[in-house]
Backbone as a printed PyTorch tensor [residue, N CA C, xyz], in Angstrom:
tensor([[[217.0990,  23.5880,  57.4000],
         [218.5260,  23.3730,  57.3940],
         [219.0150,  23.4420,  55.9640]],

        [[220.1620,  24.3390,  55.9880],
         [220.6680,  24.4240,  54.4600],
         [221.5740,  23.0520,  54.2560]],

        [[221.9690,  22.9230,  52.9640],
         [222.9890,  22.1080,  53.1620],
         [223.3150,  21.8800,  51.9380]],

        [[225.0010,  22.1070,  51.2780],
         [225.7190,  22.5770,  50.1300],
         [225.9980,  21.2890,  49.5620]],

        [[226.0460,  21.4800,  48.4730],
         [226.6640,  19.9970,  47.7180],
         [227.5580,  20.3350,  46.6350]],

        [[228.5110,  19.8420,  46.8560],
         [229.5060,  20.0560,  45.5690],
         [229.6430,  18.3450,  44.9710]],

        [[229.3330,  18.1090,  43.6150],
         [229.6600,  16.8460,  42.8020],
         [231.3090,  17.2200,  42.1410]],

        [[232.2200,  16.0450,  41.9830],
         [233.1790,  16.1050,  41.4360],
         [233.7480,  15.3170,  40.4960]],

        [[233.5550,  15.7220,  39.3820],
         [233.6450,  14.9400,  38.1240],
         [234.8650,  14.4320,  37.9240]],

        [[235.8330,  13.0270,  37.6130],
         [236.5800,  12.6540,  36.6090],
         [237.9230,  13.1120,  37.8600]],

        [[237.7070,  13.4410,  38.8230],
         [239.4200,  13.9270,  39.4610],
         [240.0040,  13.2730,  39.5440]],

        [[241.7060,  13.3280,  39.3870],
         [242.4380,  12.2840,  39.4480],
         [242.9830,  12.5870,  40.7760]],

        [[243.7110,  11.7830,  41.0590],
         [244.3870,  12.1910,  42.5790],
         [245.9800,  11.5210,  42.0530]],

        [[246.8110,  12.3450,  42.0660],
         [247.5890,  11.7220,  41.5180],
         [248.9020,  11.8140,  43.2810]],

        [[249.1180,  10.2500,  43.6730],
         [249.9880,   9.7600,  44.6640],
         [251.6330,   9.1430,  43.7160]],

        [[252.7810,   9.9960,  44.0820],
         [253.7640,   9.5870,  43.4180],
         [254.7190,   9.3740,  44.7030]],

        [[255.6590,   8.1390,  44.1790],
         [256.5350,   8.1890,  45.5350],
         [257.7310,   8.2400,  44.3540]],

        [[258.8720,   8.7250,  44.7990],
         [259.9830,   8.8790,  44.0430],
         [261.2580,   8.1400,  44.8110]],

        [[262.1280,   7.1740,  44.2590],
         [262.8540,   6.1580,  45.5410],
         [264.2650,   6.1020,  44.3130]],

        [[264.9220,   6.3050,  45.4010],
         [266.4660,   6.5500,  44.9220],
         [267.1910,   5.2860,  45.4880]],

        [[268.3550,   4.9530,  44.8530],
         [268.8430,   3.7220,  45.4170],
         [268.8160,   3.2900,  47.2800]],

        [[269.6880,   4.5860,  48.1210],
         [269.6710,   4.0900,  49.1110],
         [268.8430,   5.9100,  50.0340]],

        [[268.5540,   6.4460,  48.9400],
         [268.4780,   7.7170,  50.0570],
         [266.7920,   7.7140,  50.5140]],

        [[266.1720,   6.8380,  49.8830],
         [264.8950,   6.6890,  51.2840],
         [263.5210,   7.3660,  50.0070]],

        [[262.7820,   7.6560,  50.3530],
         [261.4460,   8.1160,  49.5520],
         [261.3320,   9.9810,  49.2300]],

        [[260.4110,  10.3180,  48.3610],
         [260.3970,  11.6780,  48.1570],
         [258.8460,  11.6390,  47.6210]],

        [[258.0370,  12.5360,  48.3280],
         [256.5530,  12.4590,  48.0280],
         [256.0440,  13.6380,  47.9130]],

        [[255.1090,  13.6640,  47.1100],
         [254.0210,  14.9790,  47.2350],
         [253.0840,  15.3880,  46.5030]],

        [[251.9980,  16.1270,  47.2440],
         [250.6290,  16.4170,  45.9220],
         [250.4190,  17.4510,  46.4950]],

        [[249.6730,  17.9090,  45.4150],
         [249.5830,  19.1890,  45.3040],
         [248.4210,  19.9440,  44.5050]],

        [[247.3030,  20.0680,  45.1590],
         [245.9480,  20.4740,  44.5700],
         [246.0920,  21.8740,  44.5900]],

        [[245.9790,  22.7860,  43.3980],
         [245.1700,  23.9520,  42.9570],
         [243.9100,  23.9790,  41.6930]],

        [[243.0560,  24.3120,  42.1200],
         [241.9290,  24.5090,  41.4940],
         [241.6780,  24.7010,  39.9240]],

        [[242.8750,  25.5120,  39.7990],
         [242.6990,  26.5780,  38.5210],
         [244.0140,  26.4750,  38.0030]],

        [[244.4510,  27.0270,  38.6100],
         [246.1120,  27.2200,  37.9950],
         [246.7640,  26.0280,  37.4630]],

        [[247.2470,  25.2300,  37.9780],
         [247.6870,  24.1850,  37.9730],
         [247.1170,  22.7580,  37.5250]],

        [[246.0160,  22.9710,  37.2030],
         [245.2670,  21.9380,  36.6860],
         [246.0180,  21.3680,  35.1140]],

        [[245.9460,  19.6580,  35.2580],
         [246.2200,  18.9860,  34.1200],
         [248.3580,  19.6200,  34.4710]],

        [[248.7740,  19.3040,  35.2940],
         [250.3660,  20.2250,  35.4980],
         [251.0640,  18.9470,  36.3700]],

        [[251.6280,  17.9680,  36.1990],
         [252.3350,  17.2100,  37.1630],
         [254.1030,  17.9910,  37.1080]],

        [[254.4860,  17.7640,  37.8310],
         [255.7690,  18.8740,  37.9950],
         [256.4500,  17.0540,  38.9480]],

        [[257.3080,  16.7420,  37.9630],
         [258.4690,  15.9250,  38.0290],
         [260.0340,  16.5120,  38.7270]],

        [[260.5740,  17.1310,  39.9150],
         [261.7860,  16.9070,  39.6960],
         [262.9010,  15.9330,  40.4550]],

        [[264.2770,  15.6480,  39.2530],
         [264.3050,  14.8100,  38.7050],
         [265.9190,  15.3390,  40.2370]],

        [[266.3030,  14.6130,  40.7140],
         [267.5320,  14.8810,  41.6510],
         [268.4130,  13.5080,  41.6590]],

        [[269.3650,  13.1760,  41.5840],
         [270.4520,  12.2770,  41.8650],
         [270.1800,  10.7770,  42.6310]],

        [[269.2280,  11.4290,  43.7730],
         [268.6950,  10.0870,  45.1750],
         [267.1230,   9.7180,  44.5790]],

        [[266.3130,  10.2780,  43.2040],
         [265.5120,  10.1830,  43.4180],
         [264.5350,  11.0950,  42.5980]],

        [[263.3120,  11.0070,  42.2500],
         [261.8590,  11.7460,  41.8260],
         [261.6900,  12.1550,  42.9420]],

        [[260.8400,  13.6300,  43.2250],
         [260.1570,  14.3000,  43.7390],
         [259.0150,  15.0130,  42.7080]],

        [[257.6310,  14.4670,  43.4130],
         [256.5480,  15.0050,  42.2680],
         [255.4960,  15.8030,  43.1850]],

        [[254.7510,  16.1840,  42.2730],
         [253.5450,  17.0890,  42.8900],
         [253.0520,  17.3790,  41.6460]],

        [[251.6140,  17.6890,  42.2000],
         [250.5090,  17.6880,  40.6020],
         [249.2690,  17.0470,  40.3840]],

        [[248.6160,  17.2900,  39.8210],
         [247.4690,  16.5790,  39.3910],
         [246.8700,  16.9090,  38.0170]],

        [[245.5960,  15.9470,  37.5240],
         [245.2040,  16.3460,  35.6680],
         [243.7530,  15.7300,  36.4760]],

        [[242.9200,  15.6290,  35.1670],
         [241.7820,  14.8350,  35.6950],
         [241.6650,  13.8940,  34.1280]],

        [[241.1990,  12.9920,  34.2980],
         [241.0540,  11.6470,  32.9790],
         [240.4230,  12.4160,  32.1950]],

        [[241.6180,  12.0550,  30.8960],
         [241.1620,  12.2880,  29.3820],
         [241.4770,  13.9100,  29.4020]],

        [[241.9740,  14.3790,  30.5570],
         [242.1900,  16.1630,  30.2110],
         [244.0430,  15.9850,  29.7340]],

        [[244.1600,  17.3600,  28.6990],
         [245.5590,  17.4050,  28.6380],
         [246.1240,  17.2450,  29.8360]],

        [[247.2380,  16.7410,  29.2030],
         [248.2150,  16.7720,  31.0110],
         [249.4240,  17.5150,  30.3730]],

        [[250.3760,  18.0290,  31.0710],
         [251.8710,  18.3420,  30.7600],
         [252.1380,  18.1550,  32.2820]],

        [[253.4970,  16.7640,  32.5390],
         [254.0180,  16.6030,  32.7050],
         [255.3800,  17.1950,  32.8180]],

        [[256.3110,  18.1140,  33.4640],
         [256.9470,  18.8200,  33.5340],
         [258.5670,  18.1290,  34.0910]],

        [[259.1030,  17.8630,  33.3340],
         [260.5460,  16.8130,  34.5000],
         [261.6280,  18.0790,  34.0350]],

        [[262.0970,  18.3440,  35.6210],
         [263.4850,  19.3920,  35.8280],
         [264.1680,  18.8690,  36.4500]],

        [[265.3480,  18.1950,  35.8830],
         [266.7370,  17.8720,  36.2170],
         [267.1990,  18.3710,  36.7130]],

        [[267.1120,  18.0650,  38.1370],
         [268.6340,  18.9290,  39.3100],
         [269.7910,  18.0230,  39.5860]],

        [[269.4590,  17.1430,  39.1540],
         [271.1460,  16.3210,  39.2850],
         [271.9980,  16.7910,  38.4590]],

        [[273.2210,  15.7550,  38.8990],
         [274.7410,  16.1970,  38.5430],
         [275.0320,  15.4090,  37.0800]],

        [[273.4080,  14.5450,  36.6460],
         [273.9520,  13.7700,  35.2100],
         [272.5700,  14.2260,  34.5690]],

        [[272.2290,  13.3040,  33.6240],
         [271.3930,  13.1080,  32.4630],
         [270.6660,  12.0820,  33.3590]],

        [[269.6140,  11.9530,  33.2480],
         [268.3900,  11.3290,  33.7670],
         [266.8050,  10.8290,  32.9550]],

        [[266.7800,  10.2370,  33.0270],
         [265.2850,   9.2770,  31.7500],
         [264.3710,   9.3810,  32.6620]],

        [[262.7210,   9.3280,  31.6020],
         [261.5880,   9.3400,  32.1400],
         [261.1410,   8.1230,  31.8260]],

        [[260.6460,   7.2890,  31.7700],
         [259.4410,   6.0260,  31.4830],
         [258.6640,   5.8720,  32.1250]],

        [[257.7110,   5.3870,  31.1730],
         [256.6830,   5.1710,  32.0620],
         [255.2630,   4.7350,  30.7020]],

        [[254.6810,   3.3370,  31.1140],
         [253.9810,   2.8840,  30.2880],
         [252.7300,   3.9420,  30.5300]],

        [[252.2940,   5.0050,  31.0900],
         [251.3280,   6.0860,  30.8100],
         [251.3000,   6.4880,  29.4790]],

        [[252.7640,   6.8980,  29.1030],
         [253.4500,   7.5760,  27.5150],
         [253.0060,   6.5140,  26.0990]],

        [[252.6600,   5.3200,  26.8500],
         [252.3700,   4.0350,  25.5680],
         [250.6540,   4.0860,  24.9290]],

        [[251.1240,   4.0540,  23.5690],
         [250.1970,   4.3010,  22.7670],
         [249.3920,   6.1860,  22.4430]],

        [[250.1760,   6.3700,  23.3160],
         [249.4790,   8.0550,  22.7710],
         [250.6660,   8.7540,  22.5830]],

        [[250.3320,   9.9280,  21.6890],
         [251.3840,  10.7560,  20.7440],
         [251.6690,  11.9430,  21.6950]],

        [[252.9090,  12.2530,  22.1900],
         [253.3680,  13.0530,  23.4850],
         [254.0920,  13.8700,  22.5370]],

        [[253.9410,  15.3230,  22.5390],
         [254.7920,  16.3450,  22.0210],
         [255.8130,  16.7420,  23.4570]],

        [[256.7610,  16.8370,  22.9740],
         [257.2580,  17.4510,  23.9720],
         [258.2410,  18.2050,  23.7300]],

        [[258.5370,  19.8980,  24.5450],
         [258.8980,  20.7620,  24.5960],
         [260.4450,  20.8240,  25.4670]],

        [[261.3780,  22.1310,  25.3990],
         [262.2950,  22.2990,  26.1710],
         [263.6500,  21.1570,  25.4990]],

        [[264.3920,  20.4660,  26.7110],
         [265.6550,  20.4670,  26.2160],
         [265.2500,  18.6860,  27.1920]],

        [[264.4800,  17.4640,  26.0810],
         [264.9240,  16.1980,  26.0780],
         [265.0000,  15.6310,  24.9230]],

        [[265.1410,  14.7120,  25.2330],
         [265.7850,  13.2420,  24.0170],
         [265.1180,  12.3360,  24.3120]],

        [[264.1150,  11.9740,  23.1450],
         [263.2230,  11.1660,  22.4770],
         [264.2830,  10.0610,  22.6810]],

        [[263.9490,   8.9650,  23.0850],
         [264.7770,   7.4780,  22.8560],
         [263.4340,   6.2750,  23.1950]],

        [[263.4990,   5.6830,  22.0240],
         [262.5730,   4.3570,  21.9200],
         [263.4640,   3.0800,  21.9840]],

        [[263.1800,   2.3730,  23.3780],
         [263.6710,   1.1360,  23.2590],
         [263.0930,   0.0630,  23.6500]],

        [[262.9940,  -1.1050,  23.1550],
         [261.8860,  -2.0810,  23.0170],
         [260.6300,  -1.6940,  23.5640]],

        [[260.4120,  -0.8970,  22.4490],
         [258.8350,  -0.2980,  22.2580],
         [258.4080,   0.5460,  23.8720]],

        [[259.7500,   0.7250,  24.3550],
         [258.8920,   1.9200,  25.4230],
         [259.6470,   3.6400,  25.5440]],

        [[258.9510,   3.9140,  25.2590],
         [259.4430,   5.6300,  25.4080],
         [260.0650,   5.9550,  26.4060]],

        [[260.7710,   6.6270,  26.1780],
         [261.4910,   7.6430,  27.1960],
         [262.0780,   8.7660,  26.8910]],

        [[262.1820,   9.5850,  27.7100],
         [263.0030,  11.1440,  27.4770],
         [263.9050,  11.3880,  28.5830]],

        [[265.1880,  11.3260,  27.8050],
         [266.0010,  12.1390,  28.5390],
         [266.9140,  13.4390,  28.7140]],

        [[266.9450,  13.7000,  30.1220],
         [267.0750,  15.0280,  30.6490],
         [268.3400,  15.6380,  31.1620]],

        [[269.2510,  16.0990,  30.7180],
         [270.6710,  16.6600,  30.9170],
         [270.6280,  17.1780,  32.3200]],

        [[271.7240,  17.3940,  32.8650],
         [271.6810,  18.0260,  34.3430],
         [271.6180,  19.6640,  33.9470]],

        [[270.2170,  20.4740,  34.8910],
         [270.5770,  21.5950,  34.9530],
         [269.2760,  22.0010,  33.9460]],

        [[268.6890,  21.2720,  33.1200],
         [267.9260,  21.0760,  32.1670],
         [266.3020,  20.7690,  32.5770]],

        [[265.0420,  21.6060,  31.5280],
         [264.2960,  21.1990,  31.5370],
         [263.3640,  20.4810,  30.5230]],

        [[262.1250,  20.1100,  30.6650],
         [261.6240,  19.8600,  29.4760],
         [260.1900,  19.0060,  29.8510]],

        [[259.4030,  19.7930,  28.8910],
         [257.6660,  19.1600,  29.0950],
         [257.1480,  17.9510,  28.4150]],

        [[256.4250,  17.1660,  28.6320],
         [255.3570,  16.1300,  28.2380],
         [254.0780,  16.9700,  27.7100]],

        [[253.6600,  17.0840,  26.5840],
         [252.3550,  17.1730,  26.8610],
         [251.3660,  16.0750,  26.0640]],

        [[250.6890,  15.2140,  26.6820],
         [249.4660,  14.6190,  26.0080],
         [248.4090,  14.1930,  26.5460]],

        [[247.7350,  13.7950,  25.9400],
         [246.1270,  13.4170,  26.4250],
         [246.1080,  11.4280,  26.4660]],

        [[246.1200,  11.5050,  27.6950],
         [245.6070,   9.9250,  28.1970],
         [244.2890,   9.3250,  27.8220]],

        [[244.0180,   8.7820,  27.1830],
         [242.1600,   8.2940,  27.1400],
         [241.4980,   7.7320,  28.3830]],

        [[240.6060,   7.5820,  28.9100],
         [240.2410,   7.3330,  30.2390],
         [239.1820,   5.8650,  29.4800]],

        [[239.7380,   5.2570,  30.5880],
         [239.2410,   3.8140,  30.7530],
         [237.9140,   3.3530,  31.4450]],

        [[236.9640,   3.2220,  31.1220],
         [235.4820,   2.8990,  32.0890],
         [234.8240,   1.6710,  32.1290]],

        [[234.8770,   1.4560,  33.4670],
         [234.3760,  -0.0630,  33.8310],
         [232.9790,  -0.4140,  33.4230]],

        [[232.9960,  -1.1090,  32.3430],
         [231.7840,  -1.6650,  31.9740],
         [230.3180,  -2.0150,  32.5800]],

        [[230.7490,  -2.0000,  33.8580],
         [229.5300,  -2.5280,  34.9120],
         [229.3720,  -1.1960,  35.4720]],

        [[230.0740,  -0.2470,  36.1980],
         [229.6990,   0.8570,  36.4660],
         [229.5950,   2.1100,  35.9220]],

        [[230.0290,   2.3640,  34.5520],
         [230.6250,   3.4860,  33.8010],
         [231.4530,   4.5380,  34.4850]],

        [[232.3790,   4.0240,  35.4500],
         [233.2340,   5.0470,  36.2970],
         [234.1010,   4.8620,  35.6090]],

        [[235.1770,   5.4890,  35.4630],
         [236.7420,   5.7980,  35.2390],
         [237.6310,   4.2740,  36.0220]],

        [[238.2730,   3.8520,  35.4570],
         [238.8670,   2.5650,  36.0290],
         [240.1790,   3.6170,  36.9150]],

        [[240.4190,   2.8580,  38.0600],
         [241.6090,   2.9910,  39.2200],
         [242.8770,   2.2170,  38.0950]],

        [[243.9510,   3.4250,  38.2980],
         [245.0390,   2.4300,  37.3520],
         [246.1360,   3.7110,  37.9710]],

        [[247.2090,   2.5960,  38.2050],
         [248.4800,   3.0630,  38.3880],
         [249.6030,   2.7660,  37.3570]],

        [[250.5270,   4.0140,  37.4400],
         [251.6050,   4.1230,  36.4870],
         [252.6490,   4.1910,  36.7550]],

        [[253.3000,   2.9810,  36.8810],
         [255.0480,   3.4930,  37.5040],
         [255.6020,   4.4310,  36.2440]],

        [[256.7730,   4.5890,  37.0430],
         [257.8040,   4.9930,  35.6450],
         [259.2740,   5.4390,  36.7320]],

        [[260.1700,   5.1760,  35.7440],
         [261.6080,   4.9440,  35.8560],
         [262.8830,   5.7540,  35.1720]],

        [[263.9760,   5.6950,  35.5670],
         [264.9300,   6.3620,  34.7380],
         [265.4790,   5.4740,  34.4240]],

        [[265.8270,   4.6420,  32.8280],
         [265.9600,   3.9150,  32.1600],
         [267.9400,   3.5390,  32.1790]],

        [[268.2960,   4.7810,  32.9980],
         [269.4850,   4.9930,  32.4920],
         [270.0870,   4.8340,  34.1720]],

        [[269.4260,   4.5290,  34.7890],
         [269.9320,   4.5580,  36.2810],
         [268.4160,   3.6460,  36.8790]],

        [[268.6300,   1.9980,  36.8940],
         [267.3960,   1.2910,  37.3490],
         [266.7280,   1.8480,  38.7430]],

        [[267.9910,   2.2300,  40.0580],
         [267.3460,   2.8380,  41.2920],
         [266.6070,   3.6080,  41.3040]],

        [[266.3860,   4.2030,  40.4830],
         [265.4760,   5.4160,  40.5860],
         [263.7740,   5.0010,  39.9850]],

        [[262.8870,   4.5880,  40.7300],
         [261.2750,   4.2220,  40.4200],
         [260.4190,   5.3830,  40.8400]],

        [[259.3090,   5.4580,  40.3300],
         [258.1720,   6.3530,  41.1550],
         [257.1570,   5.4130,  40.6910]],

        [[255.9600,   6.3990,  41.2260],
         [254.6830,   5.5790,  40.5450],
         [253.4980,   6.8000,  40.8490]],

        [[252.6960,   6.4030,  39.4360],
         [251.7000,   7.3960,  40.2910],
         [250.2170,   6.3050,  40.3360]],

        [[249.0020,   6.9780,  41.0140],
         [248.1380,   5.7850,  41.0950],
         [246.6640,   7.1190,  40.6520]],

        [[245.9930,   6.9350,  39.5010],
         [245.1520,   7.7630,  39.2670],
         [243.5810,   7.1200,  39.7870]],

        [[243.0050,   7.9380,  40.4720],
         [241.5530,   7.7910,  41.3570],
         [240.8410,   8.6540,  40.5010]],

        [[239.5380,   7.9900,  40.2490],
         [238.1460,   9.0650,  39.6810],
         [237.5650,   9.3040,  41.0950]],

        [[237.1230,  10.1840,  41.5310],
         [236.4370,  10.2680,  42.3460],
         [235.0720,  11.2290,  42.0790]],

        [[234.0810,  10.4850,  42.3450],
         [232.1920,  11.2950,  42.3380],
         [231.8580,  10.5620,  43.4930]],

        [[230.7770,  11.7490,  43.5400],
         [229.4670,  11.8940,  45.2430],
         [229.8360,  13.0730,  45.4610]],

        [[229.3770,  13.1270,  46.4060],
         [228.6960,  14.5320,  47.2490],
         [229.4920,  14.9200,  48.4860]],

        [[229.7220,  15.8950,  48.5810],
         [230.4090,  16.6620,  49.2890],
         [230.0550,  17.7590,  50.1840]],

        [[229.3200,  17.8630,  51.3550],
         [228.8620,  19.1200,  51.4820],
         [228.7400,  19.1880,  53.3780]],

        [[228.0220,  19.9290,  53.7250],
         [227.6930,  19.8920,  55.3760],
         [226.5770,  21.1600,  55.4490]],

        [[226.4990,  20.7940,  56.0190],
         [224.9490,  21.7650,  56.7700],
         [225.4550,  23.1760,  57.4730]]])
């Protein structure tokens, strides 16, 4: 009997819910192999975040937020704390009591890019489970969150 094994190093699984004052939830993920790797794709609408994407720990990420609303819209999110985020396109750097944010004009885009350090549990040397909300600073209704998973073992069937 044959039987295949694929191991999977360091993946994140990235689960975002995006919640607008009264218009209800906006969800999504979105695995490609190759292409899209280390790519979370933020957009940013009036009722709410809608995300899709994934990175794997300690890989670049770019973070991507496109403003389809009718205003200016903020990113936060204590992920952005303590590491140096370049970022590209058309936002606004604003630091306020020590937490970052960027904001995003209607109609407008603009990238994140940085490298997260990955966290490992002392007793197992796995990647620690850690979730990241983040918010538009400039409109409190609007929350998401994402929740990053390492996942290893074996994968396969006969």
């Amino acid at each position: 009997m044959r039987r295949s094994v694929h191991v999977g190093h360091g993946l994140l699984i990235l689960l975002a819910l995006g919640v607008g004052s009264l218009a209800g939830i906006g969800a999504g993920t979105s695995f490609s192999a190759h292409a899209d790797e280390g790519k979370i794709e933020v957009t940013i609408k009036d009722d709410g975040y809608h995300v899709k994407g994934h990175t794997t720990p300690g890989a670049v990420t770019k973070i991507i937020l496109r403003n389809e609303g009718t205003m200016t819209h903020g990113f936060s999110s204590r992920i952005l704390k303590d590491v140096s985020v370049r970022h590209e396109g058309e936002a606004k750097e604003v630091v306020a009591h020590g937490v970052k944010s960027f904001h995003v004009d209607a109609g407008k885009t603009a990238t994140l890019v940085f490298t997260k350090p990955v966290k490992h549990d002392p007793a197992t040397g796995i990647s620690e489970t850690e979730q990241y909300g983040f918010w538009c600073d400039l409109h409190p209704h609007m929350k998401g969150e994402f929740l990053i998973v390492e996942t290893r073992g074996e994968v396969g069937g006969g």
